[in-house]
C-alpha positions as CSV (number, residue, x, y, z in Angstrom):
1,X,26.5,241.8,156.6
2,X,30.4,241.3,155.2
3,X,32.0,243.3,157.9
4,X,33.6,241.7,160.6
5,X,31.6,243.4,163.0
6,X,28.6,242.4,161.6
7,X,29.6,238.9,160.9
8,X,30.3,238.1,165.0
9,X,26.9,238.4,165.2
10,X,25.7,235.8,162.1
11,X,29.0,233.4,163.5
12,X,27.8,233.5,166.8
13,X,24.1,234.3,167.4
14,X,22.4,233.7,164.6
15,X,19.5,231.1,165.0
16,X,18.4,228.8,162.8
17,X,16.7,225.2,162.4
18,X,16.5,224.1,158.8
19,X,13.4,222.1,157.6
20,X,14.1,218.4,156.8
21,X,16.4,218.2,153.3
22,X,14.4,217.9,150.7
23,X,14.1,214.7,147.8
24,X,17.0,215.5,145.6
25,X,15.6,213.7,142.9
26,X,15.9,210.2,141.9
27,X,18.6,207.5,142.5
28,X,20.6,206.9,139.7
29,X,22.5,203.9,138.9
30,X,26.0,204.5,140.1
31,X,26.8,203.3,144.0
32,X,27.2,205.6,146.1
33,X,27.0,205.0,149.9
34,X,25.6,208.0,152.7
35,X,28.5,209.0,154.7
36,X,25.9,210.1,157.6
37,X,26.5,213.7,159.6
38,X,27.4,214.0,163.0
39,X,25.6,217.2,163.7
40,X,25.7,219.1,160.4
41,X,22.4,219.3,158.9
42,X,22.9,221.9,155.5
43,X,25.1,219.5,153.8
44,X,24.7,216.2,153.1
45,X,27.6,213.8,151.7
46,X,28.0,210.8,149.5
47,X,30.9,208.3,148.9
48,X,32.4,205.9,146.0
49,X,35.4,204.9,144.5
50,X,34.6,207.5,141.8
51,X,34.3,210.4,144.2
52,X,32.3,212.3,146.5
53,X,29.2,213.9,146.2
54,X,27.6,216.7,148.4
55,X,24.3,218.8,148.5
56,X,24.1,222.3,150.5
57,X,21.0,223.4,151.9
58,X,20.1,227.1,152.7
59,X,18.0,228.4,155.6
60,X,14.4,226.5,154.5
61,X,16.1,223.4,153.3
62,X,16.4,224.7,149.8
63,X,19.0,222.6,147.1
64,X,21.9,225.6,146.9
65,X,24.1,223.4,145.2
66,X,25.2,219.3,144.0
67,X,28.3,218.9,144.0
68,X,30.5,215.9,142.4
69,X,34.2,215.9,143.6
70,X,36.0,213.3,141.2
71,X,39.2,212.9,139.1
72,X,37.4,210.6,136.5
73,X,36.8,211.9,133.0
74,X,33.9,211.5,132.2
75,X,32.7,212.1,135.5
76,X,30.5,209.5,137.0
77,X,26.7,209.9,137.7
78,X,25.8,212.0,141.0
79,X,23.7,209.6,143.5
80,X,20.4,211.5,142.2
81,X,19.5,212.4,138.9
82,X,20.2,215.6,137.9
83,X,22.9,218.4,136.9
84,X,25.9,218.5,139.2
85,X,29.1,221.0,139.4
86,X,32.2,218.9,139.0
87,X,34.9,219.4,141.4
88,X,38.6,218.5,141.0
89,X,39.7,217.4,144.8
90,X,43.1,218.1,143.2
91,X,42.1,221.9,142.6
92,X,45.5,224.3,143.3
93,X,43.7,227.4,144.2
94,X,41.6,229.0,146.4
95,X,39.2,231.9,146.8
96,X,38.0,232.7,150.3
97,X,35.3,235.4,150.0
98,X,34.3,235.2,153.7
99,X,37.6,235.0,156.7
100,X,35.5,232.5,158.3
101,X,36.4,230.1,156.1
102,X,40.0,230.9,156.4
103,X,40.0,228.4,159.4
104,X,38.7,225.6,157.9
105,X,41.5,225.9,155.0
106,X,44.0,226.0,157.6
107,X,43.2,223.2,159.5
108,X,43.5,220.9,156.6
109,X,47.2,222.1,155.6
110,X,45.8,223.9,151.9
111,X,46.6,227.2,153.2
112,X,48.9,227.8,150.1
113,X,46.1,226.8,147.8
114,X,44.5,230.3,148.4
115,X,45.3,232.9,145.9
116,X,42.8,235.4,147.0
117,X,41.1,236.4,150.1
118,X,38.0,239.0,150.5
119,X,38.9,241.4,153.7
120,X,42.9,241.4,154.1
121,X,43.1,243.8,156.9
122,X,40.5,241.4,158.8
123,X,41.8,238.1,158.5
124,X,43.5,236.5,161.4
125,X,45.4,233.0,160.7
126,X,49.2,234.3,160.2
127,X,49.3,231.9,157.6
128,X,47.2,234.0,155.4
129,X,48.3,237.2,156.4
130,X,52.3,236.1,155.2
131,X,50.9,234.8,152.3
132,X,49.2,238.5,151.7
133,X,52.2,240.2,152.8
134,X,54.5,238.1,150.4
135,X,52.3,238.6,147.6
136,X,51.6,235.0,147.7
137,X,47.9,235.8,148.3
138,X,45.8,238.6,146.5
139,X,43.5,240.8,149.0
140,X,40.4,241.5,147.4
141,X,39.0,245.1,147.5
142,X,35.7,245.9,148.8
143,X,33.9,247.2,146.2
144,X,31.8,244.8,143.8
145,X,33.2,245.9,140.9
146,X,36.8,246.0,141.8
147,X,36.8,242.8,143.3
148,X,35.3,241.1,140.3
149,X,37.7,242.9,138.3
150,X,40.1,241.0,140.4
151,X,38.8,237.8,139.5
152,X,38.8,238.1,136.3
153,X,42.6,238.0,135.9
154,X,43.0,234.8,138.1
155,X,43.0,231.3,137.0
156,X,39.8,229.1,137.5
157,X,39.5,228.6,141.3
158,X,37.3,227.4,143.9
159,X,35.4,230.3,145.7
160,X,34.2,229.4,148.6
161,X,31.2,232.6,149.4
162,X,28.1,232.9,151.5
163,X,25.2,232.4,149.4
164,X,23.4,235.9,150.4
165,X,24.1,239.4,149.2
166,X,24.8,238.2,145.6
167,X,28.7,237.3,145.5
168,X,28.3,234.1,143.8
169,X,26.6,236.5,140.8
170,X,29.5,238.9,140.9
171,X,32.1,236.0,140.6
172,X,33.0,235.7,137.1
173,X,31.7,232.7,135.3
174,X,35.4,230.4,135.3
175,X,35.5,230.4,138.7
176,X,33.8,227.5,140.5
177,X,31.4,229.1,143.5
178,X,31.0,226.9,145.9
179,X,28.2,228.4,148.5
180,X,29.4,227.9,152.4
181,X,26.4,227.1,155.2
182,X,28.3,226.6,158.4
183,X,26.3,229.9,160.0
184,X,23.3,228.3,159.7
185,X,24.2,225.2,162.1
186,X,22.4,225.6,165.5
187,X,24.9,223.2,167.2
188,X,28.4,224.3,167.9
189,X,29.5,220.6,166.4
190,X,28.0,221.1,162.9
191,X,29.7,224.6,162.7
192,X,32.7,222.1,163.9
193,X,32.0,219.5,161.2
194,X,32.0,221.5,157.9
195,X,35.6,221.2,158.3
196,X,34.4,217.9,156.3
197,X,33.0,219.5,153.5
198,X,36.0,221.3,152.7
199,X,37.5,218.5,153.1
200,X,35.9,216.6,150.7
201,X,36.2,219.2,147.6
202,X,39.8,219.8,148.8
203,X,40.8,216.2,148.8
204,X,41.6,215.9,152.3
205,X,38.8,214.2,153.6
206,X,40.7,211.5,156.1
207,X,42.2,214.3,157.5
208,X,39.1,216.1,158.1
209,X,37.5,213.3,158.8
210,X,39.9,212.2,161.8
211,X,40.0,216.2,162.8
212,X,36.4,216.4,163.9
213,X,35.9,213.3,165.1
214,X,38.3,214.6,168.1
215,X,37.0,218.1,168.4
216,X,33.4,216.1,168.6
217,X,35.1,213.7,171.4
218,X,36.6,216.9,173.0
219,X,33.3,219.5,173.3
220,X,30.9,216.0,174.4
221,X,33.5,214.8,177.2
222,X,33.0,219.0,178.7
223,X,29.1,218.9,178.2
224,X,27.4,219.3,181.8
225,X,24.1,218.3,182.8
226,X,22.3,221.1,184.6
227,X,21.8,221.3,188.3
228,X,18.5,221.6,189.7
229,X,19.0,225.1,189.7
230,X,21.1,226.1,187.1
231,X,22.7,229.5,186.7
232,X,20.4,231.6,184.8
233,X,22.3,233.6,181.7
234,X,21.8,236.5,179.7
235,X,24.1,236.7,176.1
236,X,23.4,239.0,173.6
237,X,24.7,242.1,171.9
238,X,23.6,245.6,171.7
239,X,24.3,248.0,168.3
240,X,22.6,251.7,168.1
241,X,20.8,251.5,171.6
242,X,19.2,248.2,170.1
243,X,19.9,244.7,172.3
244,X,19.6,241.4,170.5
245,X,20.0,237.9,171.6
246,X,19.7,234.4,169.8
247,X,16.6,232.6,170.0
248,X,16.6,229.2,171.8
249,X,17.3,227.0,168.9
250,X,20.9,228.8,168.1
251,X,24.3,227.8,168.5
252,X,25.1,230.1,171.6
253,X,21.4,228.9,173.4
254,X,23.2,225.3,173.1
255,X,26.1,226.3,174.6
256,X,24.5,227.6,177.7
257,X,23.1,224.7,178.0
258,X,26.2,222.1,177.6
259,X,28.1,224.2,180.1
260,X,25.2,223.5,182.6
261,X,23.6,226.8,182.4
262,X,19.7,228.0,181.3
263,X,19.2,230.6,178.9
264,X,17.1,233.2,179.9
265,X,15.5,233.2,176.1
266,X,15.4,229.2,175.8
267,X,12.0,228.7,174.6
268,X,11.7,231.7,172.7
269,X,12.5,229.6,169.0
270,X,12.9,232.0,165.8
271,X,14.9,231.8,162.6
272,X,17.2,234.7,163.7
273,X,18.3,236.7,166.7
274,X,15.5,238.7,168.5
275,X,15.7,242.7,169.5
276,X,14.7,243.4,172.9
277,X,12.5,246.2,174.5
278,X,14.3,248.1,177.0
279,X,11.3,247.0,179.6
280,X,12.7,243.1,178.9
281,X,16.5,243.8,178.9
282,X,15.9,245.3,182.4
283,X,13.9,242.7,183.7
284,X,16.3,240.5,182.3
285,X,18.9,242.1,184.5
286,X,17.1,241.8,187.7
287,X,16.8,238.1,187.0
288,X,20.2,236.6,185.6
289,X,23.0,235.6,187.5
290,X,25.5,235.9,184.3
291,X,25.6,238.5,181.9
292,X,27.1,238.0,178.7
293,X,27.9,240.7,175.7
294,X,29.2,239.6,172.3
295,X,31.1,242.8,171.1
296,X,34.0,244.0,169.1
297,X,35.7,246.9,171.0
298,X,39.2,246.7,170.8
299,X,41.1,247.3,174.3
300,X,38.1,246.2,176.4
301,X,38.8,246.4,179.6
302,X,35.6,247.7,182.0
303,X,31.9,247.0,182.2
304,X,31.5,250.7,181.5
305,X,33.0,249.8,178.0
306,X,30.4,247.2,177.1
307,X,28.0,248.5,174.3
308,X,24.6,249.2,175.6
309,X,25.2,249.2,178.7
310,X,24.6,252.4,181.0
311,X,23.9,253.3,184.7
312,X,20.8,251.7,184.6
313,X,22.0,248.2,183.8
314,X,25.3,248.7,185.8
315,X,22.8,249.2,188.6
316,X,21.2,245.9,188.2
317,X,21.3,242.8,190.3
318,X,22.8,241.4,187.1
319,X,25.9,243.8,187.4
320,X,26.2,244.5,190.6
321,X,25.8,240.6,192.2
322,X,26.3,238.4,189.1
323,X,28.9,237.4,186.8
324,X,29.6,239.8,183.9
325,X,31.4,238.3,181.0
326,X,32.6,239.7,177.2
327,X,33.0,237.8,173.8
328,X,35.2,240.6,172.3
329,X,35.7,240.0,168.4
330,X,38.6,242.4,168.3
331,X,40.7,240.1,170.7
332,X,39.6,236.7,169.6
333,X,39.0,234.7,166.5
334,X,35.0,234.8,166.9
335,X,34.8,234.6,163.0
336,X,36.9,231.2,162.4
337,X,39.1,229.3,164.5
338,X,36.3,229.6,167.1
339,X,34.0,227.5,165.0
340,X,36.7,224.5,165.0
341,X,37.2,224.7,168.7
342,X,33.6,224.9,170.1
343,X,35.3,222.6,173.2
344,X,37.5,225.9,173.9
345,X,34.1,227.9,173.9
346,X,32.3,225.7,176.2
347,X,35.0,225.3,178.4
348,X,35.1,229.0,179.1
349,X,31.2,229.3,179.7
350,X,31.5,226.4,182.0
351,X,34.2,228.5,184.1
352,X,32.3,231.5,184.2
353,X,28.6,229.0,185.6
354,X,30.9,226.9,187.4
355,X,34.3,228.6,188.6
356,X,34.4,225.9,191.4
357,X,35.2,222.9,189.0
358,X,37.3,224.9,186.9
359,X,40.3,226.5,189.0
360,X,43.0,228.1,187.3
361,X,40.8,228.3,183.8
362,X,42.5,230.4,181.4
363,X,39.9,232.3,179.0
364,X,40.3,232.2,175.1
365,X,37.0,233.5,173.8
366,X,34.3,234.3,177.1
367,X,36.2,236.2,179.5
368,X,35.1,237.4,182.7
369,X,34.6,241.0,183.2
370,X,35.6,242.3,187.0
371,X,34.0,245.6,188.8
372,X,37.7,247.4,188.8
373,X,39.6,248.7,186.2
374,X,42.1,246.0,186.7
375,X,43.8,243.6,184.1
């Protein structure tokens, strides 16, 4: 699941509620004080005048990696006992295997840290794409062993990877992999708020810091309670005659609900999207009032362009009645700067429920889709 494509639907509707972190062993001796998460729940994060320390945790609350982010040599003592990956915060360069993460880098200003960047053609911040143009930055082939080949004539760096599909195994052994969890976060704010953990092993934590605390003050000022009858939404995506949609506990179920809507698969809780029977997709259809389609279809412009969708659904109450609305990948930054502005998402969904208290709303990333051909 590297491809762009493929990634819009991990960014955006995959589902999934990690178990309580586990014990990560015993305290040790050194001070270290819990800097507590807003939202995020697969990292956790220490601090002391020595450093910072950070666990990530994978889809079942599994230890994926302890990391100690200090200047001191030796390095101090973790907050649990235990073997820990030191990290200079003062680290010049960069590897972004994912172009998710690209976003996260760019917010903090350490852009021209990165020396290398998996999927060139695909990334998106014109930062990056100078930096590949000048040379500045190496794009990474696709192939395993090409790309490893790659890494093996750079300088130690960070890599920043997803910890599936084996990349951290491919990366050669004086690189420091450094595994990235953000998917995982079933609220749009701890998506929003691993902008800290690169933060912390890039040394730019008050920056990061002070950066999420106003996206977090942005997205909970636009949250909406729901009406006594609130607009009931479909959202989902459809790939090889196959529709899926995220469970209830995902990221796009919440924002449905903080835009004052009711998703039509709300108590349907599993750790990843769900496929759909055609019976269930067309009952759905008779039922919803929106109709939402996370694609990547570049010049998108009609309903009739939507994957999936054919007579029978543009027949529908759903279609015909209700408000149809795309989340096109191939116009919009679904994979990155998306997850730092989940206030921008929101406020498009609440548009689209509720166009009445939203006049004049200008779509970024869920745009409405209208019955004529028309721009």
């Amino acid at each position: 699941m590297k491809h762009a494509s493929a990634l819009l639907a991990l960014a955006l509707l995959v589902a999934c509620g990690p178990s309580d972190s586990p014990t990560a062993g015993l305290p040790t001796g050194t001070r270290w004080t819990e800097h507590p998460n807003g939202s995020a729940t697969h990292f956790r994060r220490w601090q002391s005048p020595a450093g910072e320390a950070l666990l990530v945790f994978g889809a079942e609350g599994d230890t994926l990696a302890r990391l100690l982010v200090s200047t001191l040599e030796p390095p101090p003592q973790g907050p649990f006992v235990g073997p820990w990956t030191v990290i200079d915060p003062q680290q010049e360069r960069i590897v972004l295997l994912s172009t998710t993460h690209t976003a996260y880098v760019a917010a903090l200003g350490v852009l021209p840290r990165v020396v290398a960047c998996a999927w060139p053609a695909l990334q998106r911040d014109t930062g990056i794409r100078e930096a590949l143009a000048a040379g500045r930055a190496l794009g990474l082939a696709e192939g395993d062993g090409a790309r490893r080949e790659q890494l093996s004539t750079l300088p130690e760096a960070l890599a920043f990877h997803y910890p599936f599909g084996g990349e951290a195994a491919q990366l050669p052994q004086h690189h420091t992999a450094v595994p990235v969890c953000e998917y995982l976060e079933p609220h749009p704010l701890g998506r929003a708020e691993w902008l800290c953990f690169f933060g912390a092993l890039t040394g730019t934590s008050a920056r990061a810091d002070s950066l999420y605390r106003a996206i977090a003050d942005r997205y909970r000022a636009l949250v909406r309670p729901a009406d006594a009858e609130p607009p009931l939404v479909f959202l989902g995506s459809a790939w090889r005659g196959t529709w899926s949609v995220p469970s209830g506990n995902s990221l796009m179920a919440r924002l449905v609900t903080d835009a004052g809507g009711r998703y039509r698969h709300a108590e349907r809780i599993a750790p990843g999207n769900i496929d759909l029977p055609l019976e269930t997709v067309m009952a759905d259809a008779h039922a919803c009032t929106h109709w939402g389609v996370v694609a990547d279809v570049p010049g998108l412009r009609r309903r009739t362009q939507l994957p999936g969708v054919d007579q029978r659904l543009l027949d529908s109450p759903a279609f015909r009645n209700g408000i149809v609305f795309v989340a096109n990948g191939a116009e919009a930054d679904l994979f990155g700067r998306a997850m730092l502005e989940p206030e921008v998402l929101l406020a498009d969904l609440r548009a689209l429920l509720h166009p009445q208290e939203r006049p004049g709303h200008r779509a970024t990333y869920f745009r409405p889709l209208p019955h004529t051909t028309s721009h």
